[in-house]
N, C-alpha and C positions, 0 to 999 in steps of 0.2 A: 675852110679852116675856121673862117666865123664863128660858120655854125658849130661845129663840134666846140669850140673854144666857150662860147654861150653855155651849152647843153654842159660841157664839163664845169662848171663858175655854177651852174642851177644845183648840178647834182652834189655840189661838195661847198656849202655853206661855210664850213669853216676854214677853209685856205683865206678868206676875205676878198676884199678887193683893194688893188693898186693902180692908181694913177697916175701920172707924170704932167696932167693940163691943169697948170693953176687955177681957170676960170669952174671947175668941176667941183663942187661940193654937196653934201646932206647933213643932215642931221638925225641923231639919236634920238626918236621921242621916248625910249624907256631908260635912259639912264639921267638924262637931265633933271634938274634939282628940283624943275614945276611940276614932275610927273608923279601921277597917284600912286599913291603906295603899292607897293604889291609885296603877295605872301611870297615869304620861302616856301620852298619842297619841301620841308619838314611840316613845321604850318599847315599845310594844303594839305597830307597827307593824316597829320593826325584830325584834322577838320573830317575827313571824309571818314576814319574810323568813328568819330565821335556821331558823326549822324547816322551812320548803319547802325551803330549803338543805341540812339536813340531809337531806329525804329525797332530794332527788335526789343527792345523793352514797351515800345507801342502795341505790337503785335500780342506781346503777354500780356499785359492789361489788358489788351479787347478781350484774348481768348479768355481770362478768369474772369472777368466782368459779364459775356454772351453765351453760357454754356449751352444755349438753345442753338447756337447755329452751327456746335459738333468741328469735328476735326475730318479735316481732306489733308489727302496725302494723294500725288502722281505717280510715288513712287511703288513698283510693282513687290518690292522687296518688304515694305511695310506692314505690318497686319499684326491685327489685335484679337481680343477676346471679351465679348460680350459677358458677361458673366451674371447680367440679371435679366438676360430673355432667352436665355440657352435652354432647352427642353428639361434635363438634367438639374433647374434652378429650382429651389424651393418656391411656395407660390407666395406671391406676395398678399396680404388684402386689397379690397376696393376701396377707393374713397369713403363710401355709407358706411362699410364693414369697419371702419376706425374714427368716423361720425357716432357710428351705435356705440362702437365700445369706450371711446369717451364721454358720450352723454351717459352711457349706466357707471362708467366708473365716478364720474361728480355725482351722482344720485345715490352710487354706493360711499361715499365719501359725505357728503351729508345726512344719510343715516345712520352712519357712525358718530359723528357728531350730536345727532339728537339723540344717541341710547350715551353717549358718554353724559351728555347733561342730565337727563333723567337718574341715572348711574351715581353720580354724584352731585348731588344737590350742595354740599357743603361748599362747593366753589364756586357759588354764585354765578349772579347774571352780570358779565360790563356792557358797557356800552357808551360812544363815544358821541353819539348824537345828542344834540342839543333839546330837541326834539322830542324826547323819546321821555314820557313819564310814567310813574306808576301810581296808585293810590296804596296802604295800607290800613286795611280794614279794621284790624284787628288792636292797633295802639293808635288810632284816632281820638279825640273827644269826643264825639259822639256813638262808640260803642261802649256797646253792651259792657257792665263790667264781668270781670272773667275772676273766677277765684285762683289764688296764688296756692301750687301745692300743697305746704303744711297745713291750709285752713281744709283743703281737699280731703288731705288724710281723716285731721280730726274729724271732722263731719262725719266723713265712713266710719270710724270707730264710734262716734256716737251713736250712729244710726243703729250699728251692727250691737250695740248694750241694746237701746231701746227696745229691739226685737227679741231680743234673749230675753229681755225682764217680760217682757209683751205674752211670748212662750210660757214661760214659768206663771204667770199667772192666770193665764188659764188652762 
């Protein structure tokens, strides 16, 4: 009868226990006022949504940040579609092949450049370097002096009487 009495007080925690021997006492160590805090079941529960939470937002930053290390799936149900190794895929280039066609595309880009300059000369040269100077030949002090138009013209009319008269008299 003990025994069953025992094993029925194990299995059924909250009947409690009664005594009648004033010398028999315990103590509570979780409800007494020196005992450390503990979380409610609310608490605990939203604690553990919050860190699944966190790791699944862990998991999506790995996955966007390592795209080299590809997606696994266990599940048999799952499956995708390749779509740029598929036989049926247009072909892509190679490396070189988009190496070549950017080096010819700047090579054709700067000689576009150099026929628009040539093209129009009336917008001049800039440049922003300190460095970088020109001489001008031609409004120096020490050139040659160069006749101004109208003195051009006259001269040609002159010349062209002087020949006429030069004609006519012989």
């Amino acid at each position: 009868a003990a025994l069953k009495k025992s094993a029925v007080d194990y299995m059924h925690p909250e009947v409690g226990v009664t005594t009648t021997d004033a010398t028999v006492f315990g103590r509570n160590y979780f409800n007494r006022a020196s005992a450390p805090e503990m979380e409610d079941d609310e608490d605990a529960e939203e604690r553990v949504l919050v860190l699944a939470e966190a790791a699944a937002l862990k998991k999506s930053a790995m996955d966007y940040m390592h795209p080299e290390v590809g997606v696994t799936s266990a599940d048999g149900a799952c499956f995708g579609r390749n779509y740029f190794n598929r036989p049926s895929a247009p072909e892509t280039e190679d490396d070189e092949d988009a190496e070549e066609r950017a080096r010819v595309l700047a090579e054709a880009a700067a000689l576009k450049k150099s026929a628009m300059d040539y093209m129009h000369p009336e917008v001049g040269v800039t440049s922003a370097d300190g460095a970088c100077f020109g001489r001008n030949y031609f409004n120096r002090p020490s050139a040659p002096e160069t006749e101004e138009d109208e003195f051009a013209d006259e001269r040609a009319e002159i010349l062209a009487e002087a020949a006429a008269l030069k004609k006519l008299a012989t």
